[in-house]
C-alpha distance (Angstrom), angle and dihedral (degrees) to the residues before:
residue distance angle dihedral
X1 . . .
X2 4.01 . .
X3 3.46 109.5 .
X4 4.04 80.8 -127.4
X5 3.69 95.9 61.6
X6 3.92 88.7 44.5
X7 3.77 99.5 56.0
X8 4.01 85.7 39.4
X9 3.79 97.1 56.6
X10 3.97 96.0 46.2
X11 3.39 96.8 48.3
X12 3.92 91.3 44.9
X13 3.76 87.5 62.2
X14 3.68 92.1 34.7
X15 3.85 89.8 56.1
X16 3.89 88.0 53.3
X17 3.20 100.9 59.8
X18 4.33 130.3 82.2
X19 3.81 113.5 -104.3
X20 3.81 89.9 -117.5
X21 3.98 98.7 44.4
X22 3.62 79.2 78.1
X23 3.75 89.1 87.9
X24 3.46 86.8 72.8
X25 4.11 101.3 100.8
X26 3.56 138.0 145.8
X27 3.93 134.1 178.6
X28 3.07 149.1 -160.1
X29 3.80 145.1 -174.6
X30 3.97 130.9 171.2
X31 3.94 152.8 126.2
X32 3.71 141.2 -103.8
X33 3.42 142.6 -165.7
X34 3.69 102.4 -118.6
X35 3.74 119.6 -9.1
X36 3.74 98.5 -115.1
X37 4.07 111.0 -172.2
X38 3.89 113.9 -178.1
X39 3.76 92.9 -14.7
X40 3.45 91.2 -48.6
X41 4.11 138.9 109.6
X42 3.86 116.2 -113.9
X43 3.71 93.3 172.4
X44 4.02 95.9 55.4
X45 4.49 79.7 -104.4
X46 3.86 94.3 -53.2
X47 3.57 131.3 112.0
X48 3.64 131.0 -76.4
X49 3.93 136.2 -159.5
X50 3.95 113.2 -140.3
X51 3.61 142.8 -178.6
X52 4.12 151.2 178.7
X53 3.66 154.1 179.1
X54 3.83 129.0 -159.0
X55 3.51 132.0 -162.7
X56 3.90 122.0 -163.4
X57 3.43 142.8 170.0
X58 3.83 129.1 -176.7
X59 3.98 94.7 -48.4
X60 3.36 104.5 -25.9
X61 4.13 127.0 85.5
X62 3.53 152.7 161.3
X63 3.51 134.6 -166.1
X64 3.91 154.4 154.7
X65 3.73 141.3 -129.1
X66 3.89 132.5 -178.7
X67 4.33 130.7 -170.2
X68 3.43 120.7 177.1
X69 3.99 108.6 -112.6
X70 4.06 139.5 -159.4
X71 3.80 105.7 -174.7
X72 4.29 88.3 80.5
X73 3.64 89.2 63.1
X74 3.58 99.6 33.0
X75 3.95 77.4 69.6
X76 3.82 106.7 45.4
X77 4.08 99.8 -89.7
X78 3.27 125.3 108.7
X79 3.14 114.2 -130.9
X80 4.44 119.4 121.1
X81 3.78 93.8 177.7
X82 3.94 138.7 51.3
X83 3.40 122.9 -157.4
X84 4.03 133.6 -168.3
X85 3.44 132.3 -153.9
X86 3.57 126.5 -173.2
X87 3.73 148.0 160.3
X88 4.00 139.3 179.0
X89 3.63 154.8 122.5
X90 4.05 130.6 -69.6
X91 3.49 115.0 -167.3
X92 3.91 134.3 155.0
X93 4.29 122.3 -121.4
X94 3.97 91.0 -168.3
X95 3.71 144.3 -31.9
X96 3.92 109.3 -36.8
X97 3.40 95.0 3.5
X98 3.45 126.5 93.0
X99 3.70 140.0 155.8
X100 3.72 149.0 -148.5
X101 4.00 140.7 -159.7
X102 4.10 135.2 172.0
X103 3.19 138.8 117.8
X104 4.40 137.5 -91.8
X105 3.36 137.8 -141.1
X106 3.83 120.0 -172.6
X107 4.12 103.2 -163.0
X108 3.78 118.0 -164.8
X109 4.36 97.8 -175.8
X110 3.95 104.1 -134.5
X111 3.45 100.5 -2.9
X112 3.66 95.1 159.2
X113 3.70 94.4 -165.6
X114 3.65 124.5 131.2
X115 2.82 122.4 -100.2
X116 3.48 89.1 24.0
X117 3.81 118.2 -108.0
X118 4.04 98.4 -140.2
X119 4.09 100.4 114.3
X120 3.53 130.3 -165.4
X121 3.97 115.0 -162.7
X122 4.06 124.9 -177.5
X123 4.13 106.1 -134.6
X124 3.74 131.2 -154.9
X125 3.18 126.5 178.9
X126 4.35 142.6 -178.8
X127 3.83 123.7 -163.2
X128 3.61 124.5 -160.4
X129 3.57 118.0 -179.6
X130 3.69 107.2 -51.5
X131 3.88 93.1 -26.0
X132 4.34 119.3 94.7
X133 4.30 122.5 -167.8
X134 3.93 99.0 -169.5
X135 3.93 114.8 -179.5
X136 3.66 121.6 -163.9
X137 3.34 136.9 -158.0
X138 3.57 127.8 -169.7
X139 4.53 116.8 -148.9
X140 3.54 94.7 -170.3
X141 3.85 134.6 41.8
X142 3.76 111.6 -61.3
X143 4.19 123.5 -113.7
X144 4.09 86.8 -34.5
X145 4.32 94.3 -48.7
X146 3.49 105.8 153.8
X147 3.95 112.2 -114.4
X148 3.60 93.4 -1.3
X149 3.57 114.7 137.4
X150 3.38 117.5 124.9
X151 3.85 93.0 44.7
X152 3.96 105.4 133.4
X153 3.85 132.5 -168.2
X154 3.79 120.1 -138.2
X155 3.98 115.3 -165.9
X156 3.49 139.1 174.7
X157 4.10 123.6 -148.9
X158 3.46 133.5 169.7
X159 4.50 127.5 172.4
X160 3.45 116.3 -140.3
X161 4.32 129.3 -167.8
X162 3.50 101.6 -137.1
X163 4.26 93.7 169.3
X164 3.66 140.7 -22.6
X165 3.81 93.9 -13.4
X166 3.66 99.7 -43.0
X167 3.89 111.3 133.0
X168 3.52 138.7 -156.2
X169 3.76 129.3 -145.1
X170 3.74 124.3 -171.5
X171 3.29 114.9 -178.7
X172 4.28 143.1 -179.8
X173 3.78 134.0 -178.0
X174 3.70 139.3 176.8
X175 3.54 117.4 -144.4
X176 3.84 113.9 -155.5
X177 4.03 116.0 -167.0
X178 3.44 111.8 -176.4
X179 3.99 123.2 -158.2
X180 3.39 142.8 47.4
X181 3.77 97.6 -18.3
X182 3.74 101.7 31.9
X183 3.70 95.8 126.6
X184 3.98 91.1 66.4
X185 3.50 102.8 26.2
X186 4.03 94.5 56.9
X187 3.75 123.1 84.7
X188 3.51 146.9 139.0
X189 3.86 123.8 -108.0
X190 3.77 133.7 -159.0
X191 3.78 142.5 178.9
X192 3.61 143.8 161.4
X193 3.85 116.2 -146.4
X194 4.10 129.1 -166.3
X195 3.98 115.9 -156.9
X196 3.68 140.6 160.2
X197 4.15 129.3 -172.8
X198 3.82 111.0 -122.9
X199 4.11 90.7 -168.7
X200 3.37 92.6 -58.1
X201 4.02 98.3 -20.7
X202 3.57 115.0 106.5
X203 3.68 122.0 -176.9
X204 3.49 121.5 -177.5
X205 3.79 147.0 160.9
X206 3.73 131.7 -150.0
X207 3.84 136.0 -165.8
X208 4.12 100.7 -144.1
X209 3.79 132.0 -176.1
X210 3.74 152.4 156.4
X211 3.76 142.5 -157.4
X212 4.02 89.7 -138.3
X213 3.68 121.2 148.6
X214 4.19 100.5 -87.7
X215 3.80 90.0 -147.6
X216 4.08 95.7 44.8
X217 4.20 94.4 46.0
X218 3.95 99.2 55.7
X219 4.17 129.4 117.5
X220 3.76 108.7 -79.2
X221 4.19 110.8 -106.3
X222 3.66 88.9 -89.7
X223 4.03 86.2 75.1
X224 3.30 92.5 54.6
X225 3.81 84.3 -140.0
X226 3.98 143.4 129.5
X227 3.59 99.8 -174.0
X228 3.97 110.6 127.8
X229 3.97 107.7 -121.1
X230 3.73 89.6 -153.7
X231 3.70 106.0 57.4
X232 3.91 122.3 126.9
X233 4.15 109.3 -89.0
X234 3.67 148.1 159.6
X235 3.96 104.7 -97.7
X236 4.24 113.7 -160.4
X237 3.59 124.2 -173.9
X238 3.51 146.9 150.6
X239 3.83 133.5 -166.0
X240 4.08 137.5 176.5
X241 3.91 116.5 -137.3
X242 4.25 105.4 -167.0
């Protein structure tokens, strides 16, 4: 995303907001196993460190999140970290379901690629009990496809108690790239993750996959790797929200 459109879409939702909601501030800071986004491995299938604050007040909020990454200079950039910054409005249409819109930037800092690989995606989102449809749409070229803006991502989410506060999560997405390379780039993505908050400690472990094109979804040459970043694995993670 244009640095432009970032600075204008924080302080939009910044500007909304009472001076003293700003108390309103959670974090959180944790590891994972592999870095999965969409089904697929940002971290060439090794572990990340990750991290984020939000800010709310009544519906509106903005926030940020950071992981440390591989793929960018598995393809020549150089950029180790990603970092997302968002900001929108929650809100509720009638009893159980509620629903959510704002816009995404994903931020790779001197990624050098080309196109670039900084992404900005509108969101909407409806809730219904413990269910979530989110579409996405991306307004700028997506993770460094050429010509693909306008590629979207439609998922579907829902959280489950099982027992005792352990949760369930299963999950399935469509990723659309549009462009030049859409037949190999596109895929769908699934998962099923099990979680439980500790007071704030939430382990959890996930079983993620994809359909994506084996030879398309590999390190770029710089990685001197063939391993397929979208194969079916055992995900483990744990973060602490305070």
């Amino acid at each position: 995303m244009k640095k432009s459109l970032l600075v204008l879409s924080v302080a939009l939702a910044a500007a909304a907001m009472p001076a003293a909601s700003f108390a309103d501030v959670a974090f959180n800071v944790g590891a994972v196993s592999d870095y999965r986004y969409r089904g697929i491995s940002q971290t060439r299938l090794k572990p990340a460190l990750q991290g984020g604050a939000d800010f709310t007040a009544g519906g509106f909020y903005i926030g940020t999140w950071a992981s440390t990454i591989k793929w960018i200079k598995d393809f020549g950039g150089d950029a180790g970290v990603e970092i997302d910054v968002y900001g929108g409005y929650k809100g509720e249409i009638a009893k159980d379901l509620a629903y959510d819109v704002g816009v995404l930037t994903y931020y790779y800092p001197r990624n050098k690629l080309n196109p670039s690989a900084n992404t900005t995606e509108l969101y909407g989102a409806l809730t219904f009990g413990p269910a979530t449809l989110k579409y996405s749409h991306a307004v700028t070229d997506t993770f460094g496809n050429l010509d693909s803006k306008n590629s979207f991502y439609l998922d579907a989410t829902a959280s489950f108690e099982i027992t005792d506060g352990w949760m369930i999560a299963p999950h399935i997405g469509y990723q659309k790239i549009k462009g030049p390379f859409s037949d190999p780039a596109t895929y769908t993505d699934y998962s099923v993750t099990l979680s439980k908050d500790f007071k704030g400690l939430v382990p959890s472990i996930a079983i993620v996959g994809t359909d994506a094109d084996k030879a398309f979804y590999v390190p770029g040459a710089f990685a001197n790797s063939t391993k397929f970043l979208g194969k079916t694995a055992v995900v483990v993670g744990v973060k602490y929200n305070f």
